[in-house]
C-alpha positions as a printed Julia matrix, in Angstrom:
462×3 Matrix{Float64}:
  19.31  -25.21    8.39
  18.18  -22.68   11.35
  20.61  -22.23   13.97
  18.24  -22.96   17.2
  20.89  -20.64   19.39
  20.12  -17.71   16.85
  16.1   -18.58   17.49
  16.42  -18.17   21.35
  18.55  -15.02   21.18
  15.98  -13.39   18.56
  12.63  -14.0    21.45
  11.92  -11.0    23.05
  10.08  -11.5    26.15
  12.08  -12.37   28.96
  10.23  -15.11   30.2
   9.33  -16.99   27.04
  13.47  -16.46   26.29
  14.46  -18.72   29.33
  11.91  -21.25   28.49
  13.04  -21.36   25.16
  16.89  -22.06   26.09
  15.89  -24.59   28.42
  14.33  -26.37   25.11
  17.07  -26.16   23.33
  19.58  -26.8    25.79
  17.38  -30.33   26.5
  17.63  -30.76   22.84
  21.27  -30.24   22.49
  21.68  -32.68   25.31
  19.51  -35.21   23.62
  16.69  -34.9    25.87
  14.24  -35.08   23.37
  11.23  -35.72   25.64
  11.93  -32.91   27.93
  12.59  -30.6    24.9
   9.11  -31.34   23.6
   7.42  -30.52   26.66
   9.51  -27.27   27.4
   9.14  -25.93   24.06
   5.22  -26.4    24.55
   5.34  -24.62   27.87
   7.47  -21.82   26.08
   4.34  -21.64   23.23
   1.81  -21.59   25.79
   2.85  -18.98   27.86
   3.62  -16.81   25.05
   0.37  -17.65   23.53
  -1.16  -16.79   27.14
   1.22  -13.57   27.32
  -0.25  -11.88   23.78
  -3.68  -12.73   24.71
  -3.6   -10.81   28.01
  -1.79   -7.87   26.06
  -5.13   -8.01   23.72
  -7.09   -7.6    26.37
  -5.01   -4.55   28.26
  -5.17   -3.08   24.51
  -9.39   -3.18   24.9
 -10.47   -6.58   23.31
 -13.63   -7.84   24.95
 -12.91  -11.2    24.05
  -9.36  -11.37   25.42
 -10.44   -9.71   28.2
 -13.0   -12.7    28.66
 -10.96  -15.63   28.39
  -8.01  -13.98   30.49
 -10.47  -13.28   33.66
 -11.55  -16.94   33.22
  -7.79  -18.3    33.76
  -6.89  -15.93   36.21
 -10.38  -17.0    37.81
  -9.27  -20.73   37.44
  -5.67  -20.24   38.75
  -6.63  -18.19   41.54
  -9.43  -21.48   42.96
  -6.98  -24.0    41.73
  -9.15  -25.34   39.21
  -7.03  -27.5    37.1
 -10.16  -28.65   35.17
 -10.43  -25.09   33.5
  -6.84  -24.37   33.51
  -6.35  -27.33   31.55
  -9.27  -26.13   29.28
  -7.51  -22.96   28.92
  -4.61  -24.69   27.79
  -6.19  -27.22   25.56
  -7.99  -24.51   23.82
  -5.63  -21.83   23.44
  -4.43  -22.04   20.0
  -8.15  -21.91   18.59
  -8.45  -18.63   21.02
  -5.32  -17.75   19.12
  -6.34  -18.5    15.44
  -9.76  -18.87   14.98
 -11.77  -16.09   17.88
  -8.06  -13.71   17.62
  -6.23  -14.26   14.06
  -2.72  -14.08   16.04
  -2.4   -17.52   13.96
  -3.13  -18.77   10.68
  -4.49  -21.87    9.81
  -1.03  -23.77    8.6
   0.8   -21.9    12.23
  -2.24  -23.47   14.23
  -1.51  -26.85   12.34
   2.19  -27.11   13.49
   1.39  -25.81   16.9
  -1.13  -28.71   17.16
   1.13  -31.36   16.29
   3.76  -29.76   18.46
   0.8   -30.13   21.68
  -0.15  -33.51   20.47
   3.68  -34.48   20.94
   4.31  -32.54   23.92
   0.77  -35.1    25.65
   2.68  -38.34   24.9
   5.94  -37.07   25.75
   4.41  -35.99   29.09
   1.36  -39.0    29.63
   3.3   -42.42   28.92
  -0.16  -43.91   29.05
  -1.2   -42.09   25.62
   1.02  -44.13   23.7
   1.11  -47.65   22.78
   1.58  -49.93   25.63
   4.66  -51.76   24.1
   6.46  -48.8    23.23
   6.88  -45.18   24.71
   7.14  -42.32   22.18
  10.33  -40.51   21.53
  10.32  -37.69   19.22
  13.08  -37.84   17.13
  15.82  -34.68   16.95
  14.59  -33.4    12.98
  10.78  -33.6    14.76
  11.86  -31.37   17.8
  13.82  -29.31   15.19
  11.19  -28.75   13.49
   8.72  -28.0    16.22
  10.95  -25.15   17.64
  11.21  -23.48   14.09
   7.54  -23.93   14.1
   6.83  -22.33   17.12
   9.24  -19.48   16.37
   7.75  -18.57   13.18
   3.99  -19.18   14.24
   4.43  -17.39   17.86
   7.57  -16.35   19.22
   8.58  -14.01   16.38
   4.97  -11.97   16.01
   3.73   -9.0    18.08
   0.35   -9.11   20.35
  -1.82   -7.48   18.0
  -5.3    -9.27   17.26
  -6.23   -9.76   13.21
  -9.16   -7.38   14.17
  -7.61   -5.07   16.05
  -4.9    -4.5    12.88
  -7.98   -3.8    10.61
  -9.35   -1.37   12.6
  -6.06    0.6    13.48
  -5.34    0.5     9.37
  -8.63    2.06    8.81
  -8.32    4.58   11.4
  -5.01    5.73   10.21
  -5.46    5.89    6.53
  -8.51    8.09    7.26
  -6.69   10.08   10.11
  -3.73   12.99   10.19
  -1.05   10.84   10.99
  -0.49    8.82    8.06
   2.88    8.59    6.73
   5.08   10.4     4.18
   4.69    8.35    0.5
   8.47    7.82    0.58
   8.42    6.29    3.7
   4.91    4.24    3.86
   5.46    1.11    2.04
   7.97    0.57    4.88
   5.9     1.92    7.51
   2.64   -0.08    6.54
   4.66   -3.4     6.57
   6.15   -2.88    9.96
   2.82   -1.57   11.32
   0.14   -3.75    9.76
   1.39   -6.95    7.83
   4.66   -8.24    9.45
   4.18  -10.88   11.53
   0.55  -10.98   11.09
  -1.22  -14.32   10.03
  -1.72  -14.77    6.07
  -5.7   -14.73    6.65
  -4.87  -11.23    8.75
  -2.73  -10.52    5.45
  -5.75  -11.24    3.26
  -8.23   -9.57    4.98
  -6.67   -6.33    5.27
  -5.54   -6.53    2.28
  -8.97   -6.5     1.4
  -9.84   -3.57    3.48
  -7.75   -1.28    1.26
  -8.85   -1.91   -2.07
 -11.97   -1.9    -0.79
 -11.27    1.6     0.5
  -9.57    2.37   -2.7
 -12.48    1.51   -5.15
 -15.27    3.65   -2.38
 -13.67    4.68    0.56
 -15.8     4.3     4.12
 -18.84    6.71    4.7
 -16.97    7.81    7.32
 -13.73    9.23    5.68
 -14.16   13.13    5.24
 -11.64   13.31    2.4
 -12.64   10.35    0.31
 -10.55   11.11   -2.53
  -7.67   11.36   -0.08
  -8.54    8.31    1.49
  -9.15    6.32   -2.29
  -5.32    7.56   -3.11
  -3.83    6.17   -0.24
  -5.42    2.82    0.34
  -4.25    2.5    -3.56
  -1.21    3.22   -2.9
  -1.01    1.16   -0.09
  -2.49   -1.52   -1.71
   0.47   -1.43   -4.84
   3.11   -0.79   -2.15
   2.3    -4.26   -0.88
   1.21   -5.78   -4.16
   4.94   -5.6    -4.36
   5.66   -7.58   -1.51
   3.19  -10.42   -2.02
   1.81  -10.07   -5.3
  -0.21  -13.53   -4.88
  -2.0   -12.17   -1.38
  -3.32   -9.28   -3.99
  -4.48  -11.36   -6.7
  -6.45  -13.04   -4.12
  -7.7   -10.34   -2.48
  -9.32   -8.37   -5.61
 -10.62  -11.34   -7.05
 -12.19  -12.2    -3.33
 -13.75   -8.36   -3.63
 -14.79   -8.25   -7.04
 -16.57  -11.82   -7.1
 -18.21  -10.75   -4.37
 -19.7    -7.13   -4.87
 -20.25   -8.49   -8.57
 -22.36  -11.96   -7.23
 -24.15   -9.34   -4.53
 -24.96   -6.96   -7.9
 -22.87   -4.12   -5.35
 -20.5    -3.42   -8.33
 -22.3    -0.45  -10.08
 -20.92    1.21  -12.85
 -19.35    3.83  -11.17
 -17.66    1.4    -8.53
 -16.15   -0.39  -11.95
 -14.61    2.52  -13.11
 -13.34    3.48   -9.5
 -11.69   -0.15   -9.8
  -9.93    0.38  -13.32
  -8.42    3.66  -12.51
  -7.38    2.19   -9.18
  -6.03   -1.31   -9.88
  -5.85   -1.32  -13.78
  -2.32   -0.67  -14.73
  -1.84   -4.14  -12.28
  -1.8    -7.78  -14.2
  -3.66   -9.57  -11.38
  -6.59   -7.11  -11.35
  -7.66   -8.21  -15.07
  -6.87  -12.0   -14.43
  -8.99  -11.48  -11.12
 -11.68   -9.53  -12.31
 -14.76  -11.31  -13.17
 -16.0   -11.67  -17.34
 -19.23  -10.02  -16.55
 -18.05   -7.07  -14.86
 -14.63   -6.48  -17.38
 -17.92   -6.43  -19.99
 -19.66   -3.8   -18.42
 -16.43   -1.83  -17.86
 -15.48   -1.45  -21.51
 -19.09   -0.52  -22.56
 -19.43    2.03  -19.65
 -16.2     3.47  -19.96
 -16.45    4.09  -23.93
 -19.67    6.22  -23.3
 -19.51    7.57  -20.05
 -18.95   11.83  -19.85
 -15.51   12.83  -18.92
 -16.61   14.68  -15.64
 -18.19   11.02  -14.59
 -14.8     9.58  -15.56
 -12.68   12.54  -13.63
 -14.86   12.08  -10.53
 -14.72    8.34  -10.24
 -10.8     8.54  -10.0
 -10.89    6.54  -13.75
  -7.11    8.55  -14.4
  -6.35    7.85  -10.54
  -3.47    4.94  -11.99
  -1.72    3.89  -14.51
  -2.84    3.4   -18.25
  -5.08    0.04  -18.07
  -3.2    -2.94  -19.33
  -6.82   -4.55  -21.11
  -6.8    -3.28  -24.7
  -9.93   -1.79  -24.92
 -10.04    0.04  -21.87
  -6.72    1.47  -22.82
  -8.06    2.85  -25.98
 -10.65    4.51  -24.0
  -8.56    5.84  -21.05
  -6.29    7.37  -23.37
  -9.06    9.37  -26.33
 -10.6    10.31  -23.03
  -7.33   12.02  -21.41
  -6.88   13.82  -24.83
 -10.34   15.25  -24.47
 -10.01   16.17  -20.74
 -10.2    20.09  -20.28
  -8.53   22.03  -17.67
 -10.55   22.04  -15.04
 -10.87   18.53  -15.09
  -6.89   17.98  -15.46
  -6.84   19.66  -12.46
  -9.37   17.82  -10.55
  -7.51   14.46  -12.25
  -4.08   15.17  -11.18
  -4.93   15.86   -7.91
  -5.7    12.33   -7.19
  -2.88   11.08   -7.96
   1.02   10.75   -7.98
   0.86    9.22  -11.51
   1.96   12.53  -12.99
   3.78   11.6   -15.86
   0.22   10.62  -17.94
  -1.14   14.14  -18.26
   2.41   15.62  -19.92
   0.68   15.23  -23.16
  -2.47   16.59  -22.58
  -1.16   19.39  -20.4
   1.39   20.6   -23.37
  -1.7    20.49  -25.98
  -3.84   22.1   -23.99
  -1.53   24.95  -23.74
  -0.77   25.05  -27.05
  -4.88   25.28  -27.84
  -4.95   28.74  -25.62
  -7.41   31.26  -27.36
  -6.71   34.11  -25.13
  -4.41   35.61  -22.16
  -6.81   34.36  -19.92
  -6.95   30.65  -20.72
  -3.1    30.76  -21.51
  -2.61   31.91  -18.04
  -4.82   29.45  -16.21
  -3.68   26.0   -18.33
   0.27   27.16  -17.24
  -1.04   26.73  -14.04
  -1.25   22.95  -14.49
   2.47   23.14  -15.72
   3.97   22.92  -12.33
   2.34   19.36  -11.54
   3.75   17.71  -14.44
   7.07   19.9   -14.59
   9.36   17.25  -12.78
   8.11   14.54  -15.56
   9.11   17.12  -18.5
  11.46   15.13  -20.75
  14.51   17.37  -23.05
  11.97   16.49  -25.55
   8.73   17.73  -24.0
  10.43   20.69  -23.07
  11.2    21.7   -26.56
   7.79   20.77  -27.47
   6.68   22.85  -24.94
   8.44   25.44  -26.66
   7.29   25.04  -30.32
   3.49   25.06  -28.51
   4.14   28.43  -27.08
   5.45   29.62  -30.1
   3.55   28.39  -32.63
  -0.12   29.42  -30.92
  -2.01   30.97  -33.09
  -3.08   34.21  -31.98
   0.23   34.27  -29.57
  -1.83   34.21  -26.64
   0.56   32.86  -23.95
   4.04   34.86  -24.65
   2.28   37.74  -23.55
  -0.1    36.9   -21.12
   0.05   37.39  -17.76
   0.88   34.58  -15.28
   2.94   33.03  -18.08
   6.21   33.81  -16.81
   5.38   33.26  -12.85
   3.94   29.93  -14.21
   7.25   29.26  -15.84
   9.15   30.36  -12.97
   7.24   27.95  -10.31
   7.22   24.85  -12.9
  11.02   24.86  -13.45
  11.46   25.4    -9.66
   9.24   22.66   -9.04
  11.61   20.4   -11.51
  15.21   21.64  -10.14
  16.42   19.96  -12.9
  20.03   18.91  -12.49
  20.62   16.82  -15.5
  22.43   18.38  -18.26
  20.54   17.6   -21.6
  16.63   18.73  -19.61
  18.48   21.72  -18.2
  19.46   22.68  -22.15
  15.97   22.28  -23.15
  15.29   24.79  -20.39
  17.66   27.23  -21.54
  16.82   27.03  -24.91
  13.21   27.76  -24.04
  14.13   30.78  -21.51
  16.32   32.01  -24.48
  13.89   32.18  -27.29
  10.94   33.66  -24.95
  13.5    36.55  -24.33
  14.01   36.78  -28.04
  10.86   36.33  -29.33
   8.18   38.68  -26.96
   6.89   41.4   -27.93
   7.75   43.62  -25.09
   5.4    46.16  -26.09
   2.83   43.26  -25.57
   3.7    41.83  -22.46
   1.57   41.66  -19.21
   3.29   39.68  -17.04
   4.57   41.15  -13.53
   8.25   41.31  -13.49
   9.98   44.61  -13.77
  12.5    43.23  -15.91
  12.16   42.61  -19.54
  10.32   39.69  -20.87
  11.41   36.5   -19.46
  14.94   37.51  -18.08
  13.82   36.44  -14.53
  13.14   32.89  -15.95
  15.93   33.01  -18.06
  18.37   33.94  -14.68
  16.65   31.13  -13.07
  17.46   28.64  -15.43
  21.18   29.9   -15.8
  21.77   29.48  -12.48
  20.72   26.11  -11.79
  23.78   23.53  -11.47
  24.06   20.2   -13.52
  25.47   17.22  -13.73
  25.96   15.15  -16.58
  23.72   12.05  -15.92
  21.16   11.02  -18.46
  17.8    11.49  -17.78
């Protein structure tokens, strides 16, 4: 049960506070009458109190219906005070979204109480009401959790600032953002509010705005937004990408291209393939299977995880094995799902047919270095080894590619930081230095191999 002292001490505003203990204290005294009516004083002026902040913060609307109290208060007229009052929590959930539709219910009941607590003539003539302690208990937990807990932001207003900011300089760090967009955007916002901007960013993440000038940037993080609060409120998700892809597949807006935006985006997730409609999940395996692999790189189809529907995962993956480099490139770039290109990265290394290629495919080593497994290191190895032609021991770039992908790693761990060694050790053993274009002074490899004998381990598993 909810300790009503800890409720009154967690309000923020001053003047909602004091109205709040003088509920309580009128319900600890057994007043419940007069703790009906205060707590509905303490709802409506913190009600009042957000919507006037709405309207400081711009909102036309806010700004209307506060210069029609203060109009009203200033002439004394109680008839549209009153209407003020009687109407504020529609203002608040219906015209703002500072409620939603279960908060408005309780605040209504709590109002309806709060009238024949205050107007003996509303109830019956034989008996006055008197709202019993669990009723008022309830009513202040209500009020705390619909009202007194939440920021003055409007449900609009909260869309608009997410969209601004995930297309604008200033949004956060990935490490820090899942915390960030909760604190920002969703806490304390109605579940509608949730829903709808919840919306907003797959939406973004399946074809960003026509205003965002980087709209690859802007499809990566309104996915990852999107999965960092998937993990909050999984159910809120479901909902919302079933809401958008019923929609833009009923209004014939999801095109080919827009379904293959949505797999790479959303697929890897369980709710997107019990959401997604039959129709559309058809015309995404037959599109898919035939469409050509710069199609696939440009609408973001590697932008997730491997998709969980069968089909589609056959595809994804025969499709990553045939992607070349350019196109990793372009791939990887959009997003922080890393680890799914090892493969093709290694093999296309291993396929080099000259110093030139072998030099540019390292390149791609870096972005997938801090996935490399003991394993895939040693593999790595055997590819460089085993080329035919030896194309990449000698070619220059190799070594500097080397040099920045191990850096990128830092590997600590004892068994990766073998497979390192071991591969520094045999490139010094095995090149031809007679051969070898790279752009140290020293001989072949040392500077890697020095690199990789002075990095520190420990001796956790990978």
């Amino acid at each position: 049960m909810r300790d009503l002292s800890l409720i009154a001490q967690s309000v923020t505003d001053a003047t909602v506070k004091s109205l709040v203990d003088e509920a309580i204290r009128a319900f600890n005294g057994g007043a419940h009458r007069s703790a009906t009516v205060s707590l509905w004083v303490a709802v409506a002026v913190d009600l009042t109190n957000k919507v006037r902040a709405i309207a400081e913060g711009g909102d036309g609307l806010a700004k209307k219906s506060v210069e029609k109290l203060d109009a009203a208060v200033e002439a004394h007229d109680v008839k549209n005070f009153l209407a003020f009052e009687n109407g504020i929590i529609d203002l608040a959930e219906k015209r703002l979204e500072l409620l939603d539709h279960q908060e408005a219910v309780h605040l209504r009941r709590l109002y309806e109480d709060r009238n024949l607590c205050a107007h003996p003539g509303f109830a019956s003539e034989s008996v006055l009401f008197a709202p019993t302690a669990e009723a008022v208990r309830a009513h202040v937990v209500a009020a705390y959790e619909a009202t007194f807990s939440k920021g003055a932001v409007a449900g609009k207003r909260r869309q608009e600032m997410l969209i601004e900011e995930i297309q604008g300089e200033a949004w956060p760090r990935f490490s820090v953002m899942p915390a960030y967009l909760w604190s920002r955007f969703f806490e304390g916002a109605p579940a509608s509010t949730k829903l709808n901007m919840m919306k907003l960013l797959i939406k973004a993440a399946i074809a960003p705005p026509d205003t965002a000038d980087k709209p690859n940037v802007v499809a990566k993080r309104a996915r990852e937004a999107s999965a960092a609060q998937r993990e909050r409120d999984p159910a809120c998700f479901e909902n919302a990408v079933g809401a958008v892809l019923s929609s833009w597949e009923d209004s014939r807006r999801l095109s080919n291209e827009a379904l293959v935006r949505a797999v790479g985006a959303f697929g890897g997730c369980s709710e997107f393939w019990n959401a997604i409609p039959e129709t559309a999940l058809e015309r995404a395996r037959s599109y898919t299977s035939k469409a050509d692999l710069d199609d696939l790189v440009h609408n973001r189809f590697f932008g997730s995880r491997t998709p969980l529907d069968v089909e589609l995962s056959r595809t994804f993956k025969d499709a990553l094995e045939r992607l070349g480099r350019d196109q990793l490139a372009s791939a990887m770039k959009q997003t922080r799902e890393r680890a799914l290109f090892v493969d093709a990265v290694l093999n296309l290394i291993g396929e080099s047919e000259s110093f030139a290629s072998a030099a540019a495919r390292m390149q791609l080593l870096a972005d997938v270095s801090t996935h490399l497994t003991p394993t895939q290191v040693a593999l790595l190895q055997q590819k460089i080894v085993d080329n035919e032609g030896d194309q990449i021991r000698p070619a220059r770039d190799v070594e500097e590619a080397l040099v920045a992908a191990f850096e990128r790693a830092c590997p600590v761990n004892a068994e990766v930081l073998k497979a390192w060694g071991a591969l520094a050790a045999t490139l010094v053993e095995t090149t031809d230095s007679g051969r070898y274009y790279g752009n140290y002074s020293a001989a072949p490899y040392e500077e890697f191999r020095s690199l990789v004998d002075e990095q520190p381990t420990t001796q956790s598993s990978r």
